[in-house]
C-alpha positions as protocol buffer text, in pm:
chain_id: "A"
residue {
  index: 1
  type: UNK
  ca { x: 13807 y: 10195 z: 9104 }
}
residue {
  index: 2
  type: UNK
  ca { x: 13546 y: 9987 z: 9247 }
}
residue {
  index: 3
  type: UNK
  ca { x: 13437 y: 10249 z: 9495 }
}
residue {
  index: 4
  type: UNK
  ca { x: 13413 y: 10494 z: 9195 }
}
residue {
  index: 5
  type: UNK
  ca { x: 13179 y: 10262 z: 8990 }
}
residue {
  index: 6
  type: UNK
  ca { x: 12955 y: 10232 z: 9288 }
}
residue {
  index: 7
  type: UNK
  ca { x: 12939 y: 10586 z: 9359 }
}
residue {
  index: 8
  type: UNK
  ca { x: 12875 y: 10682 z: 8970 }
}
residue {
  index: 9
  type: UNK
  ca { x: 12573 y: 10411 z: 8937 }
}
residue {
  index: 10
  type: UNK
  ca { x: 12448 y: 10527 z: 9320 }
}
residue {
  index: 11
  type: UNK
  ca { x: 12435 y: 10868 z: 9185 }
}
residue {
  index: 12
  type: UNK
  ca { x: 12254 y: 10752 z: 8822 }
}
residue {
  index: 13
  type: UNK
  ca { x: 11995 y: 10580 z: 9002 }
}
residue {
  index: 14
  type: UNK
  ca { x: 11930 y: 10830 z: 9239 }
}
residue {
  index: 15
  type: UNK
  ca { x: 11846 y: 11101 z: 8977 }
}
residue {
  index: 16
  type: UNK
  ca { x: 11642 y: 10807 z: 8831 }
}
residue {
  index: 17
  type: UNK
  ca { x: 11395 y: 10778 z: 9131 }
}
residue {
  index: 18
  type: UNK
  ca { x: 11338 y: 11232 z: 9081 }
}
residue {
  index: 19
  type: UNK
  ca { x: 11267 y: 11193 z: 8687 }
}
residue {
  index: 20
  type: UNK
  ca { x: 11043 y: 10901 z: 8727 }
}
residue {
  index: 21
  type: UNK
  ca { x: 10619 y: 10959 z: 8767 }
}
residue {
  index: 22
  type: UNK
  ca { x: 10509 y: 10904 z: 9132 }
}
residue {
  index: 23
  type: UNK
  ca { x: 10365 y: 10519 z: 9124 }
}
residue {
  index: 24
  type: UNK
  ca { x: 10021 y: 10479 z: 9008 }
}
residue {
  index: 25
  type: UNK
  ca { x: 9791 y: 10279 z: 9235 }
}
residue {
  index: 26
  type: UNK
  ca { x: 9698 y: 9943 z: 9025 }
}
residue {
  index: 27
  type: UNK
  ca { x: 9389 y: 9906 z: 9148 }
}
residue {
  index: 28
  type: UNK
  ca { x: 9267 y: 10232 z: 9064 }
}
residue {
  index: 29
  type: UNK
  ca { x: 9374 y: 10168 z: 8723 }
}
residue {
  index: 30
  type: UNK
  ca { x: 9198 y: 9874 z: 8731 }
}
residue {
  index: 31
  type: UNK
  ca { x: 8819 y: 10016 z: 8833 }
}
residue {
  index: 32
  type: UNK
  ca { x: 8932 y: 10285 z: 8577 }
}
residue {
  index: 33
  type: UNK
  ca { x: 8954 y: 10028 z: 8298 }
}
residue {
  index: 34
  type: UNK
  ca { x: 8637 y: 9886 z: 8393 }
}
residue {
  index: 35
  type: UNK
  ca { x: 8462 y: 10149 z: 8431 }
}
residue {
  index: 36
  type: UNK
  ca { x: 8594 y: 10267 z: 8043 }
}
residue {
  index: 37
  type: UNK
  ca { x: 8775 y: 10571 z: 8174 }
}
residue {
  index: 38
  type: UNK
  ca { x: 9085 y: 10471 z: 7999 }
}
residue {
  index: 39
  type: UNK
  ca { x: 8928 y: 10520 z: 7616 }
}
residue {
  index: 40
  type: UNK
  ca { x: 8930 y: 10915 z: 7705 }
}
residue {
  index: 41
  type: UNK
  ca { x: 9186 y: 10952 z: 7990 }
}
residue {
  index: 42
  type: UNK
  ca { x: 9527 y: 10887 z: 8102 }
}
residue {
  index: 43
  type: UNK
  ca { x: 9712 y: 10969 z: 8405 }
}
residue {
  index: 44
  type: UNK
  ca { x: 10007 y: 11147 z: 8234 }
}
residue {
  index: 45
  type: UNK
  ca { x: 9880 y: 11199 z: 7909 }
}
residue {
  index: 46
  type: UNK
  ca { x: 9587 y: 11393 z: 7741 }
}
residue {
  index: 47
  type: UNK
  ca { x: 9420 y: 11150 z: 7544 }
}
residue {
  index: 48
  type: UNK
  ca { x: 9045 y: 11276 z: 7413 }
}
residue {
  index: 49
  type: UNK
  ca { x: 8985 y: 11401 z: 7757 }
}
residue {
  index: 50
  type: UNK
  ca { x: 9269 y: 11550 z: 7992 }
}
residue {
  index: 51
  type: UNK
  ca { x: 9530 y: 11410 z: 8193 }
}
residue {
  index: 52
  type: UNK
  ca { x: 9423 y: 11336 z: 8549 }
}
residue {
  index: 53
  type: UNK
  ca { x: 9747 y: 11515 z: 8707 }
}
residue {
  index: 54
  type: UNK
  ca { x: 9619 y: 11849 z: 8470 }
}
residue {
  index: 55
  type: UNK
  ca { x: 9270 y: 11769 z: 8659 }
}
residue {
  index: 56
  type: UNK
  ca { x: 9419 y: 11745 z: 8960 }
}
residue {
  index: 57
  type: UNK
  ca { x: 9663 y: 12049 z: 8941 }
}
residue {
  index: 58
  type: UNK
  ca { x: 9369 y: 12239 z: 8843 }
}
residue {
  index: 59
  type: UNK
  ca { x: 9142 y: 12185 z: 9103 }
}
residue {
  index: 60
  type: UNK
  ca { x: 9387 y: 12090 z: 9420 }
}
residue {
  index: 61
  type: UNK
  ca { x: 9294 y: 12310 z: 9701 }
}
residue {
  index: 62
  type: UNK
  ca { x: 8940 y: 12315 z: 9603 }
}
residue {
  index: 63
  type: UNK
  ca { x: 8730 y: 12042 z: 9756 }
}
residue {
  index: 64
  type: UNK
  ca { x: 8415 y: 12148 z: 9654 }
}
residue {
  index: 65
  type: UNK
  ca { x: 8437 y: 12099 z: 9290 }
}
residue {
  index: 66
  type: UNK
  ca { x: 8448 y: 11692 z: 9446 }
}
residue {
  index: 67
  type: UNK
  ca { x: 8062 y: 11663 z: 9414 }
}
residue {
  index: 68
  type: UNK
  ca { x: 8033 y: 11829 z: 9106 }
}
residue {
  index: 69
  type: UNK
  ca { x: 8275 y: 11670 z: 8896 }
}
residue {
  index: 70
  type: UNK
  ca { x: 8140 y: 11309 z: 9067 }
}
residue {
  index: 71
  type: UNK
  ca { x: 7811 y: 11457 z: 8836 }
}
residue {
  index: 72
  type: UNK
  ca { x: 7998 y: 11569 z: 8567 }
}
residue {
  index: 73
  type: UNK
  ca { x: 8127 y: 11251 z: 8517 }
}
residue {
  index: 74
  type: UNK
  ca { x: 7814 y: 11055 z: 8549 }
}
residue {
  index: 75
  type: UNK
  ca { x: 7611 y: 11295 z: 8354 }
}
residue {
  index: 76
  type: UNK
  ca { x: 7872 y: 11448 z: 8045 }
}
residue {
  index: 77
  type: UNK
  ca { x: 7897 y: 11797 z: 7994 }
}
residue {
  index: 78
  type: UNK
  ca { x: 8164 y: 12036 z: 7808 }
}
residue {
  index: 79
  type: UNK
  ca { x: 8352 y: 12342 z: 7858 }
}
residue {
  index: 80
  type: UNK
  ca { x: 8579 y: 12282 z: 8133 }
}
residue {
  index: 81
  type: UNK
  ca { x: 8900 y: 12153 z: 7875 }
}
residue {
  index: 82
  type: UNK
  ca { x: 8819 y: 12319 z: 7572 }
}
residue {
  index: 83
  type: UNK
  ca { x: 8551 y: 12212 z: 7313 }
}
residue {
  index: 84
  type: UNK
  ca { x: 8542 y: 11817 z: 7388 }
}
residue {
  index: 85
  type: UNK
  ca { x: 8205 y: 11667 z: 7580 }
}
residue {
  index: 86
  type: UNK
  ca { x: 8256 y: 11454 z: 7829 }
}
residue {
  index: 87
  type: UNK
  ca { x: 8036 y: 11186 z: 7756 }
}
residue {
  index: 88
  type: UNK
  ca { x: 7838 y: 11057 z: 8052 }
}
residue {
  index: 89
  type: UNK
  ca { x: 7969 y: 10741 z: 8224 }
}
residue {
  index: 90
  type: UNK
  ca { x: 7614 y: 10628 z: 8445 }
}
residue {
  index: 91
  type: UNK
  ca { x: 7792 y: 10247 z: 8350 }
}
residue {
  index: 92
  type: UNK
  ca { x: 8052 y: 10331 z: 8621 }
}
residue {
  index: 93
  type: UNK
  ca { x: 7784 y: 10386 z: 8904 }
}
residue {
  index: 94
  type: UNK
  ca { x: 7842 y: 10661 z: 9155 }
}
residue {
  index: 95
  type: UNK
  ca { x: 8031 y: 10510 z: 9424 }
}
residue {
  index: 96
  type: UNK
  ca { x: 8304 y: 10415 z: 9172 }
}
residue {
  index: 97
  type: UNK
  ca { x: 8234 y: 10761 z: 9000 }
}
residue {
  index: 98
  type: UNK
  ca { x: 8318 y: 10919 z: 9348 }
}
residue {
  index: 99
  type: UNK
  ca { x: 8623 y: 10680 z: 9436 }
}
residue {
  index: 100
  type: UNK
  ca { x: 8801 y: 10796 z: 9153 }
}
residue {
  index: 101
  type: UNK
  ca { x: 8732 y: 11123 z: 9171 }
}
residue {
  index: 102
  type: UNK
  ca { x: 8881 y: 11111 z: 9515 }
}
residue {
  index: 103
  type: UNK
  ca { x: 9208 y: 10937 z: 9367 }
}
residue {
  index: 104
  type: UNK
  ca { x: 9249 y: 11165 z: 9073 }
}
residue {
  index: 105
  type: UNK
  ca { x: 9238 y: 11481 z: 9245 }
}
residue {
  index: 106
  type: UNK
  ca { x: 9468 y: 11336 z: 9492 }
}
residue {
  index: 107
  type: UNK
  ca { x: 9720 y: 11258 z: 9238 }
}
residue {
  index: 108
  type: UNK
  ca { x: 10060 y: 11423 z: 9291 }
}
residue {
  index: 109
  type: UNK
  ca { x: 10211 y: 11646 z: 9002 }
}
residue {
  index: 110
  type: UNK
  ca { x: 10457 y: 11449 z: 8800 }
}
């Protein structure tokens, strides 16, 4: 009986570890909150502004859109994700700008 109750709650958490989002890196989150992302964005969730995994999915494969959504960020601009503007974030500064571009296009999909 034992051996059965260990093998039924091995099995539940093991289907726990596929269902649940790959980890988020805290510090990420953390420049991301300071630099204000977080008012428009989310990792999983569209908020005003898209989810970073559907930013990611969409451009994986694709490193030159890197540069030019570093800009987009730091300047604003509309049209990629529907009728929404981007409003320009020059408070972040573009090294942080370009970390985090890095990070979100190297997000996994959930």
């Amino acid at each position: 009986m034992k051996m059965q109750t260990l093998l039924l709650s091995a099995a539940m958490c093991s289907q726990l570890a596929f269902a649940a989002p790959p980890a988020v890196d805290p510090a990420m989150l953390e420049l991301a909150d300071q630099s204000r992302c977080l008012l428009c964005h989310d990792v999983d969730i569209t908020v005003r502004g898209p989810a970073w995994r559907d930013v990611a999915k969409r451009y994986r494969g694709k490193p030159e859109v890197e540069e030019a959504l570093v800009i987009k960020v730091h300047e604003g601009g509309g049209g990629a994700w529907g009728n929404d503007y981007m409003s320009a974030n020059k408070r972040a500064g573009m090294d942080n700008i370009r970390i985090l571009v890095r990070w979100i296009l190297a997000l996994p999909d959930s």
